[in-house]
N, CA, C and O atoms as a printed pandas DataFrame, in Angstrom:
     atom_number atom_name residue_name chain_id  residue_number  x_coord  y_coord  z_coord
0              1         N          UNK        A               1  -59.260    2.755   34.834
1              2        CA          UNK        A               1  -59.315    2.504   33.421
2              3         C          UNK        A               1  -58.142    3.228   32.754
3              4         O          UNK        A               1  -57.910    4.408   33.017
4              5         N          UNK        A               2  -57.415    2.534   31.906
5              6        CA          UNK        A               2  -56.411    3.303   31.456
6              7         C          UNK        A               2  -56.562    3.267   29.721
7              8         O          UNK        A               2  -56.975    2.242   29.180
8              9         N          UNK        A               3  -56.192    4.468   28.928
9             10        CA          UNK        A               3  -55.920    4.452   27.997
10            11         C          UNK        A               3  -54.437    4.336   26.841
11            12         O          UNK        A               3  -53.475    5.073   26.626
12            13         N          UNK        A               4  -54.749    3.437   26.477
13            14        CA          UNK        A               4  -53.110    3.248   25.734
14            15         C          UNK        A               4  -52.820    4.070   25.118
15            16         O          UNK        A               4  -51.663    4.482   25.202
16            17         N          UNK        A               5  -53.975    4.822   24.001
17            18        CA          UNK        A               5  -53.534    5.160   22.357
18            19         C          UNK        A               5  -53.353    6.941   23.236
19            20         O          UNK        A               5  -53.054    7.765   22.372
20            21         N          UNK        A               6  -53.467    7.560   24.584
21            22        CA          UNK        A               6  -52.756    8.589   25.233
22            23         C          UNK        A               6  -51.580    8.106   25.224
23            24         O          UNK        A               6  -50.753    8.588   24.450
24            25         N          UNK        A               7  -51.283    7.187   25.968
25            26        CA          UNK        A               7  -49.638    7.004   26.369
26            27         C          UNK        A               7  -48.925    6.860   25.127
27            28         O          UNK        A               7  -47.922    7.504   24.823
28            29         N          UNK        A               8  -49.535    5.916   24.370
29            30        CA          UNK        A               8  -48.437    6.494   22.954
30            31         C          UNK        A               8  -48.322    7.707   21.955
31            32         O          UNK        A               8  -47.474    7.705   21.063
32            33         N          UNK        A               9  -49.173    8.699   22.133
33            34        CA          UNK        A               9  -49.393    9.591   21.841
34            35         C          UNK        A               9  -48.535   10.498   22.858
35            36         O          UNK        A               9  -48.141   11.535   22.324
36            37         N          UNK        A              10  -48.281   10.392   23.761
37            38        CA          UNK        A              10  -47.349   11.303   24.388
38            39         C          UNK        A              10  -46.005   10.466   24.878
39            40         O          UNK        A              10  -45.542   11.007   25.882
40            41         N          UNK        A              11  -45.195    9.233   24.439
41            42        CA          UNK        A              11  -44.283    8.527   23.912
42            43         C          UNK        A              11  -43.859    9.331   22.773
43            44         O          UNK        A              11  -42.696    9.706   22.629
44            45         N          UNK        A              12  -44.662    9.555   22.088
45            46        CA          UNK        A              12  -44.214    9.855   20.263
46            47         C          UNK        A              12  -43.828   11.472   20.248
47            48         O          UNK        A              12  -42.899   12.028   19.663
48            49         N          UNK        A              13  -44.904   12.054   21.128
49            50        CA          UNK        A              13  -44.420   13.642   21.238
50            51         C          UNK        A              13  -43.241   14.092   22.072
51            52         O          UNK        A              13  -42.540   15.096   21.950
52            53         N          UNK        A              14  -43.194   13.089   22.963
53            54        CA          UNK        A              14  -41.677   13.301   23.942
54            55         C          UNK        A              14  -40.885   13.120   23.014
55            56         O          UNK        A              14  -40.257   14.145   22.751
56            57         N          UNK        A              15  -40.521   11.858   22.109
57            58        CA          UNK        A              15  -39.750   11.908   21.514
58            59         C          UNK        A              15  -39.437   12.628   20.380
59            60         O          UNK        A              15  -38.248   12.776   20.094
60            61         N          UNK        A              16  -40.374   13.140   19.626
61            62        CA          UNK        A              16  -40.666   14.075   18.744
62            63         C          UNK        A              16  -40.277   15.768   19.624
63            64         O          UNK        A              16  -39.940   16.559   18.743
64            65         N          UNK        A              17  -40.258   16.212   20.546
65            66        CA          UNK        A              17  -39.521   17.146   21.697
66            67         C          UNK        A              17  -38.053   16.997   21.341
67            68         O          UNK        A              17  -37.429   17.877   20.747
68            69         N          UNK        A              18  -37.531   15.843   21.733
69            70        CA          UNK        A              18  -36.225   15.004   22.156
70            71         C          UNK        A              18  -35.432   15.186   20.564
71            72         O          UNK        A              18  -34.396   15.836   20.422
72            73         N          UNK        A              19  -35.728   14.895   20.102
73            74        CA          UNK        A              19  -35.445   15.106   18.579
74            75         C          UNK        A              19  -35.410   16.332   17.686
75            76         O          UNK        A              19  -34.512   16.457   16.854
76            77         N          UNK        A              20  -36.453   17.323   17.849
77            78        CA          UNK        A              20  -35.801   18.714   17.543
78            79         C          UNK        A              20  -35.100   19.169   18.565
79            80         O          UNK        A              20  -34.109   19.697   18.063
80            81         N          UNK        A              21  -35.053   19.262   19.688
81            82        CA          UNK        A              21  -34.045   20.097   20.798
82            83         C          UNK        A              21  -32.645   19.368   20.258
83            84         O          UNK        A              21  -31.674   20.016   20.649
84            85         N          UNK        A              22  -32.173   17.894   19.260
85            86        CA          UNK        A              22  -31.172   17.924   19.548
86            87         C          UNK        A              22  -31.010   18.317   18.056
87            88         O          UNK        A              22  -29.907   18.863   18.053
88            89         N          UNK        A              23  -31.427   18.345   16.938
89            90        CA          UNK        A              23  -30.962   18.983   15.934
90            91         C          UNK        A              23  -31.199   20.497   15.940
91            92         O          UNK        A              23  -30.908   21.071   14.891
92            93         N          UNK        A              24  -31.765   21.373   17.127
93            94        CA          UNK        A              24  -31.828   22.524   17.280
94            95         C          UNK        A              24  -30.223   22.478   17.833
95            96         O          UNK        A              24  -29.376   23.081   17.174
96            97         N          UNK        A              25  -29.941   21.953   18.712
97            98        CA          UNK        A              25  -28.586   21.856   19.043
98            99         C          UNK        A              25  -27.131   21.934   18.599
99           100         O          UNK        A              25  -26.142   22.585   18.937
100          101         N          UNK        A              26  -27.509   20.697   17.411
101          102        CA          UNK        A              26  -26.261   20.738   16.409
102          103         C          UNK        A              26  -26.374   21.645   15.482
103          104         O          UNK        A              26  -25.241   21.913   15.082
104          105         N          UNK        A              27  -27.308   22.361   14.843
105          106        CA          UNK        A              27  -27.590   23.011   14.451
106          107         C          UNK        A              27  -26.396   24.688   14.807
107          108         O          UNK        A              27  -25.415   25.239   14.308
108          109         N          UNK        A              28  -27.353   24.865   15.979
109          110        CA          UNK        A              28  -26.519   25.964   16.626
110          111         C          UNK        A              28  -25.471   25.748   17.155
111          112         O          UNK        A              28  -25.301   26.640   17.987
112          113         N          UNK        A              29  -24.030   24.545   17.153
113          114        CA          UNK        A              29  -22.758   24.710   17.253
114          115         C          UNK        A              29  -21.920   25.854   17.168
115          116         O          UNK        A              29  -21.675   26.457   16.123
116          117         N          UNK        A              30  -21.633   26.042   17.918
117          118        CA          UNK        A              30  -20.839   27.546   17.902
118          119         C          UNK        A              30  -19.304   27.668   17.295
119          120         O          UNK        A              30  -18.640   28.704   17.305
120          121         N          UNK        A              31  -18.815   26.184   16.679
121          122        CA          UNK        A              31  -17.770   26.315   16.103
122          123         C          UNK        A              31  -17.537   26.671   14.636
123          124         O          UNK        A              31  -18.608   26.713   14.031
124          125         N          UNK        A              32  -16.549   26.921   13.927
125          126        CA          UNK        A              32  -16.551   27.458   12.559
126          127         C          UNK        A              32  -16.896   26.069   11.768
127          128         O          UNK        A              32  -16.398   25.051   12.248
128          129         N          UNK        A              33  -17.618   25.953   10.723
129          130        CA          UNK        A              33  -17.663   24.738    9.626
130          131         C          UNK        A              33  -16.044   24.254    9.155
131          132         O          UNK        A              33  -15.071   24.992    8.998
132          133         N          UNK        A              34  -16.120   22.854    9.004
133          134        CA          UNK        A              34  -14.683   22.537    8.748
134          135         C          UNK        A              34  -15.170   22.866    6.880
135          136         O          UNK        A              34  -14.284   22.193    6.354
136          137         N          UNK        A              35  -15.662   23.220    6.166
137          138        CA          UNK        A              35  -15.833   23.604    5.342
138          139         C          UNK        A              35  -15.613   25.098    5.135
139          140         O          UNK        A              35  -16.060   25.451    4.044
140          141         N          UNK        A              36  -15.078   26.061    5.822
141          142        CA          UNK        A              36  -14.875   27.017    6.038
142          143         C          UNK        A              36  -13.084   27.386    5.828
143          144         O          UNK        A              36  -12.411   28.415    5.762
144          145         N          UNK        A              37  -12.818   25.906    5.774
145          146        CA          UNK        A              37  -11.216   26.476    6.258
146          147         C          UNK        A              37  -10.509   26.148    4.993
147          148         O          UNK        A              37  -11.106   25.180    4.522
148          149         N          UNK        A              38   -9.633   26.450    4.301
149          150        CA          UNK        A              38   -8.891   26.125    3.204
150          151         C          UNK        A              38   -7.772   25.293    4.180
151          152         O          UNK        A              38   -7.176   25.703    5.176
152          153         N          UNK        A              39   -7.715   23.923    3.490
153          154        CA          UNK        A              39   -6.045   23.504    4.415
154          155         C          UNK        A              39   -5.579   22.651    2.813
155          156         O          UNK        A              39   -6.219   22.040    1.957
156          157         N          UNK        A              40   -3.852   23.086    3.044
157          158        CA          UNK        A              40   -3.511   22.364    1.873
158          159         C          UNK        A              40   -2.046   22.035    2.527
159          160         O          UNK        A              40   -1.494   22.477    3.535
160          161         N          UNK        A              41   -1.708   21.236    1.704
161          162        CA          UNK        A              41   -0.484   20.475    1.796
162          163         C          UNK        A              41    0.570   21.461    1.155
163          164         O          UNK        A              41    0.229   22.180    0.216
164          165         N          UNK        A              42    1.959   21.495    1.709
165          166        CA          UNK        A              42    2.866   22.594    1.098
166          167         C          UNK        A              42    4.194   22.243    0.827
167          168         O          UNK        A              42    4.855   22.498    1.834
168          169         N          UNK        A              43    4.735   21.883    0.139
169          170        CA          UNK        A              43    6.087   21.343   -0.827
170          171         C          UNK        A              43    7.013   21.135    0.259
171          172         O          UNK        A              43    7.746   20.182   -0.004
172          173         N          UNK        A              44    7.228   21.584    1.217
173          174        CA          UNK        A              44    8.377   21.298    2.315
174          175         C          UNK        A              44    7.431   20.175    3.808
175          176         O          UNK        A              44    7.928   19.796    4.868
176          177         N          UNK        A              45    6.179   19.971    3.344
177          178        CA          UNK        A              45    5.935   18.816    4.304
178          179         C          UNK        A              45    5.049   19.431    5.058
179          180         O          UNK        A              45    4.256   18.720    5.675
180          181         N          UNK        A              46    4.968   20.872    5.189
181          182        CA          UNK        A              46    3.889   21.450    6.302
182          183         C          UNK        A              46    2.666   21.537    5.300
183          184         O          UNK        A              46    2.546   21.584    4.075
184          185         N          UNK        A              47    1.447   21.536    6.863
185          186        CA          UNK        A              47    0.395   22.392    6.285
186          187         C          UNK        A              47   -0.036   23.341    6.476
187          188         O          UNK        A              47    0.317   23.917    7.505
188          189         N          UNK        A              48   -1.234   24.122    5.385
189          190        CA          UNK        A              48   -1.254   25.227    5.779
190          191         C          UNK        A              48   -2.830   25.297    5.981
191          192         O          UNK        A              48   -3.756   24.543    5.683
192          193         N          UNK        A              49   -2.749   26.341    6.521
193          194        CA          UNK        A              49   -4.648   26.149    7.098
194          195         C          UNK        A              49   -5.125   27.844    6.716
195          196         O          UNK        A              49   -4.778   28.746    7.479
196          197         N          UNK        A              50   -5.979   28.145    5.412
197          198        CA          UNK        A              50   -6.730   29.676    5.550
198          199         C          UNK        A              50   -7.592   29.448    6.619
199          200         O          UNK        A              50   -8.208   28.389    6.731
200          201         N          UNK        A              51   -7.654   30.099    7.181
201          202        CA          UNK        A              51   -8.706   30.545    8.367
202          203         C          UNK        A              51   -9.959   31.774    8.013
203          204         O          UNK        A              51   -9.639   32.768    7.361
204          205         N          UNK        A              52  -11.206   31.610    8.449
205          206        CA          UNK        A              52  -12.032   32.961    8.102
206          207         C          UNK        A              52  -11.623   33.356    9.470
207          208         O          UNK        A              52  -10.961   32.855   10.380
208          209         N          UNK        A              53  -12.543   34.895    9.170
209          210        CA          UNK        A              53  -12.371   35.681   10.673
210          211         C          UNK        A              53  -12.903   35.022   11.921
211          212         O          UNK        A              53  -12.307   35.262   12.971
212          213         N          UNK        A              54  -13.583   34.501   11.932
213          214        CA          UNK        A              54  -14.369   34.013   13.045
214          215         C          UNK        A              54  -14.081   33.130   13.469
215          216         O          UNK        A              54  -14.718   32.580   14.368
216          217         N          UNK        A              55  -12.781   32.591   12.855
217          218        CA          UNK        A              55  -12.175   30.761   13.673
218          219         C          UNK        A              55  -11.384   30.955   14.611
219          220         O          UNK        A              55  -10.513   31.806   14.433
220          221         N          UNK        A              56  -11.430   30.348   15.691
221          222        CA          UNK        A              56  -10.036   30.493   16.671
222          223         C          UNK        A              56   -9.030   29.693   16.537
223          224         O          UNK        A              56   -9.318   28.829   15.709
224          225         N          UNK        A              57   -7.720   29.535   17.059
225          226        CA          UNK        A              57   -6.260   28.916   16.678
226          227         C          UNK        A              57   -6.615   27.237   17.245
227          228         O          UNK        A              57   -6.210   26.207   16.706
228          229         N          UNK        A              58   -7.240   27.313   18.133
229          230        CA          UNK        A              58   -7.852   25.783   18.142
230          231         C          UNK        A              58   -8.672   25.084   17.128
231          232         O          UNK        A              58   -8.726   23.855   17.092
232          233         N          UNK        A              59   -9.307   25.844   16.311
233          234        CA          UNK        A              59  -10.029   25.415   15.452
234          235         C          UNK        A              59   -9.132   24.912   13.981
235          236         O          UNK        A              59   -9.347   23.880   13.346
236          237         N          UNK        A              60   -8.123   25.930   13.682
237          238        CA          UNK        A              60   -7.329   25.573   12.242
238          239         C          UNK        A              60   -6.806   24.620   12.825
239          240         O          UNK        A              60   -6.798   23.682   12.027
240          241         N          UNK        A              61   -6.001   24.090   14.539
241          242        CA          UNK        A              61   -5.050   23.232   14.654
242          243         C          UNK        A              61   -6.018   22.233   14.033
243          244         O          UNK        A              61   -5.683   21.733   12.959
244          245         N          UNK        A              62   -7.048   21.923   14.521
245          246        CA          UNK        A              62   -8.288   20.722   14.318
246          247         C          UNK        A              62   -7.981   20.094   13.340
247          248         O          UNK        A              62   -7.640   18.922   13.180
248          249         N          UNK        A              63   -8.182   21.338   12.350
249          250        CA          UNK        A              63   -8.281   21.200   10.635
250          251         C          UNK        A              63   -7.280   20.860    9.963
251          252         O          UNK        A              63   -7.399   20.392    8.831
252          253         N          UNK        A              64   -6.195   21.030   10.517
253          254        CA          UNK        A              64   -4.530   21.058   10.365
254          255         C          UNK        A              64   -4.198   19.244   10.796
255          256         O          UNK        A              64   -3.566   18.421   10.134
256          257         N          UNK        A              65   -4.945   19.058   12.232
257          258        CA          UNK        A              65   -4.458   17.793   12.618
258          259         C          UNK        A              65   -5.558   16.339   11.391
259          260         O          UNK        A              65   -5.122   15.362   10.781
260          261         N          UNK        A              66   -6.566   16.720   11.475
261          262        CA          UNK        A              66   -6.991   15.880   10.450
262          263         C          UNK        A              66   -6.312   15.764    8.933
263          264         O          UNK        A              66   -6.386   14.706    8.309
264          265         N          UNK        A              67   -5.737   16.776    8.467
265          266        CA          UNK        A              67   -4.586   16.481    7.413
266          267         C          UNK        A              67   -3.728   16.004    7.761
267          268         O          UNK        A              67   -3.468   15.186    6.878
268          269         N          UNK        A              68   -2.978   15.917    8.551
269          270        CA          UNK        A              68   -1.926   15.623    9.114
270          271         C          UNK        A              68   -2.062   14.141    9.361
271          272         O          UNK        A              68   -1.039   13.458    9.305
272          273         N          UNK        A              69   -3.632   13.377    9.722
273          274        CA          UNK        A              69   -3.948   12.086    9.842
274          275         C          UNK        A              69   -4.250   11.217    8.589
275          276         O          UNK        A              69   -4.220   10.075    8.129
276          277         N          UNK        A              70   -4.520   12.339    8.375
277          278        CA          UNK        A              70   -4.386   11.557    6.594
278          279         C          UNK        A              70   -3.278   11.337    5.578
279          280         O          UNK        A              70   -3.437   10.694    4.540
280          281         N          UNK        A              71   -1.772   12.109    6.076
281          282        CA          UNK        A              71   -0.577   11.636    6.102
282          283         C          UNK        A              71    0.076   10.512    7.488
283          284         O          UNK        A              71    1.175    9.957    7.476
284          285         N          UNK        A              72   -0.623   10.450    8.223
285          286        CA          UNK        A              72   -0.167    9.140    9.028
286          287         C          UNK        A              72    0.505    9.762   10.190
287          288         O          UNK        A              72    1.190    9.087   10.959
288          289         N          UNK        A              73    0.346   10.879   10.318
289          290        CA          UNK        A              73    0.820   11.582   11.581
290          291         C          UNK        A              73   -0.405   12.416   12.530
291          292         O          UNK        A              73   -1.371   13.070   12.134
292          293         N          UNK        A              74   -0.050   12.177   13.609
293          294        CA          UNK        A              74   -0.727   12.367   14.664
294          295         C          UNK        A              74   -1.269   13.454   15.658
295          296         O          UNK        A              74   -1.933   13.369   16.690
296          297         N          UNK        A              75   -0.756   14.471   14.985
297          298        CA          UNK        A              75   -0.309   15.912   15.595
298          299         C          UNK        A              75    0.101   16.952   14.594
299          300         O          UNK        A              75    0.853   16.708   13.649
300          301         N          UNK        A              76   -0.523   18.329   14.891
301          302        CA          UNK        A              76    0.050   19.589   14.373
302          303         C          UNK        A              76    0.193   20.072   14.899
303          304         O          UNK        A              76   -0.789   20.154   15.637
304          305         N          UNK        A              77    1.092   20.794   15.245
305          306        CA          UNK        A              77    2.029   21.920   15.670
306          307         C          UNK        A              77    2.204   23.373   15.229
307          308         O          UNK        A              77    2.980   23.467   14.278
308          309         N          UNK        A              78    1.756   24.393   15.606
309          310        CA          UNK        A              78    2.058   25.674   14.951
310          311         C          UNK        A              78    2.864   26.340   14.753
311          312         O          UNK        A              78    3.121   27.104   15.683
312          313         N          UNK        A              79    3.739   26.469   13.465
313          314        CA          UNK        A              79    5.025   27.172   13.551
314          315         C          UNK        A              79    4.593   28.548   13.059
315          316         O          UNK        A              79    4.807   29.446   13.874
316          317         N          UNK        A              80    4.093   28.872   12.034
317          318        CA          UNK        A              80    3.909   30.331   11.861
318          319         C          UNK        A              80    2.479   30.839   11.768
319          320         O          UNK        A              80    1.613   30.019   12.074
320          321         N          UNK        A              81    2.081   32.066   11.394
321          322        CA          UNK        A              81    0.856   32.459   11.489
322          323         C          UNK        A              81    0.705   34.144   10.459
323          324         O          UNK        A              81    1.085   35.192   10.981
324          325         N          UNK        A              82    0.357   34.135    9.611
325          326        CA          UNK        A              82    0.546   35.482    8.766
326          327         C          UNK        A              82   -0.810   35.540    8.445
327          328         O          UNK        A              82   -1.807   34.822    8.370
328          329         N          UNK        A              83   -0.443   36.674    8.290
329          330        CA          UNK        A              83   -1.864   38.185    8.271
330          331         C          UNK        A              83   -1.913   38.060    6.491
331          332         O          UNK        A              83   -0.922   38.204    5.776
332          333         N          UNK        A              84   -3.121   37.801    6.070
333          334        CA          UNK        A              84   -2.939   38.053    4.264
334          335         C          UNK        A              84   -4.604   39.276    4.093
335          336         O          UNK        A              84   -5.606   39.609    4.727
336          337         N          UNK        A              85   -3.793   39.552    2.578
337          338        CA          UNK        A              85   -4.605   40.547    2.374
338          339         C          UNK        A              85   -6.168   40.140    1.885
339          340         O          UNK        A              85   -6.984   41.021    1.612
340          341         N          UNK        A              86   -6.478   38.755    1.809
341          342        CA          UNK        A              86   -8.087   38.044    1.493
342          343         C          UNK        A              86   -8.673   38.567    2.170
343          344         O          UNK        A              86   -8.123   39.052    3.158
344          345         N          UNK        A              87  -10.386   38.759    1.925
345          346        CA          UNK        A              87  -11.116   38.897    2.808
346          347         C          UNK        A              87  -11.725   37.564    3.646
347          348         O          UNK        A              87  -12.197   37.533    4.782
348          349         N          UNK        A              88  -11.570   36.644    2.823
349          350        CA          UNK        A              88  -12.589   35.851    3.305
350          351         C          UNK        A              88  -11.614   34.651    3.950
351          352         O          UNK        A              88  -12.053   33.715    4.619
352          353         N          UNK        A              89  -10.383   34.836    3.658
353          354        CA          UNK        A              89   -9.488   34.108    4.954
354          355         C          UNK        A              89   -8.258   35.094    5.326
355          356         O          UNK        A              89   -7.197   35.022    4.705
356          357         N          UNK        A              90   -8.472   36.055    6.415
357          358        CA          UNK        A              90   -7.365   36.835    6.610
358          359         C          UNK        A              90   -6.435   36.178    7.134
359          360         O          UNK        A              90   -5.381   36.814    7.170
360          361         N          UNK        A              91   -6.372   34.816    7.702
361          362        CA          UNK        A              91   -5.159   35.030    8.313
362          363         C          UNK        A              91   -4.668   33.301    7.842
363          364         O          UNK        A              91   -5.478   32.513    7.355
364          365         N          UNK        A              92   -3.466   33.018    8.060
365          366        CA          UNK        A              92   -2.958   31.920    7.196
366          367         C          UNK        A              92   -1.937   31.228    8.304
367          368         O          UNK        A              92   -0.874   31.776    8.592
368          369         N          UNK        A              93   -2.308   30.114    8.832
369          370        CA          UNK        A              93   -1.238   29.487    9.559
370          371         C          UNK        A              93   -0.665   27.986    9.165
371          372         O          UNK        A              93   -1.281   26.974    8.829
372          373         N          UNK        A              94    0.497   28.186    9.303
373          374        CA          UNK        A              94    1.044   26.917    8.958
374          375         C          UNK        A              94    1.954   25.503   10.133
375          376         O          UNK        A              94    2.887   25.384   10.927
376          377         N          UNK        A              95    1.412   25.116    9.813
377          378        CA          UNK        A              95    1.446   23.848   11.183
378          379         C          UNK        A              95    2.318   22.519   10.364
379          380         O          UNK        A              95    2.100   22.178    9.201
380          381         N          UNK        A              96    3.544   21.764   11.479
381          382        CA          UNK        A              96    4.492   21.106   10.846
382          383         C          UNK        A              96    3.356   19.644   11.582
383          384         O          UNK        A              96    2.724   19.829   12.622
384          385         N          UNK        A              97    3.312   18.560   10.965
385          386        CA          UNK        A              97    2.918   17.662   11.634
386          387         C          UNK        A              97    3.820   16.889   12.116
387          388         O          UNK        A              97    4.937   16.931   11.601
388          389         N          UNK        A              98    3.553   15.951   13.273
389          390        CA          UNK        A              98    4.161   14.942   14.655
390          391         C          UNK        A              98    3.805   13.744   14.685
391          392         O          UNK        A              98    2.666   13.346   14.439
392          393         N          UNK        A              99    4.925   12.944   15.045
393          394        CA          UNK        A              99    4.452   11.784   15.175
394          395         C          UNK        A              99    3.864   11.320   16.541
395          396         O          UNK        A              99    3.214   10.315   16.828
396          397         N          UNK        A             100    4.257   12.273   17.225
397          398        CA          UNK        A             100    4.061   11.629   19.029
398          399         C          UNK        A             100    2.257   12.443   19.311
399          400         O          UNK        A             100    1.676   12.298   20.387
């Protein structure tokens, strides 16, 4: 004898499992928020990316290359990198964008 209204009852909780483990997931991303980063456009064509403390140089390129796609280029590149006196973005890098 089998019962259905079990099997969908534990259908619905698997998936109900399946579904917080993955917004527990994204949730806990271990990368910095792209809302975190100041990036602006800068009179000679580069951009520049504030960084908080906790971002790594892969992370501003990220932030750097999505501006950079929104000028039609494909790539950022890091040319400089300075120490500023902010707290809440110490450090300031500026990236030329690429076409290749």
């Amino acid at each position: 004898m089998t019962y259905p209204f079990i099997q969908d009852s534990f259908s619905m909780q698997t998936i109900l499992r399946i579904s917080a483990l993955a917004i527990a997931v994204a949730l806990n991303a271990c990368s910095t928020p792209q809302s975190e980063f100041g990036v602006y456009r800068q009179s000679d064509g580069t951009v520049g990316v504030h960084a908080p403390k906790s971002a790594k140089d892969t992370e501003a390129q990220a932030a750097a290359a999505e501006e950079c796609k929104k000028l039609g280029k494909r790539n950022a590149t890091i040319v400089e990198t300075r120490k500023t006196v902010n707290d809440r973005f110490p450090i300031t890098y500026i990236f030329v964008c690429n076409t290749y």
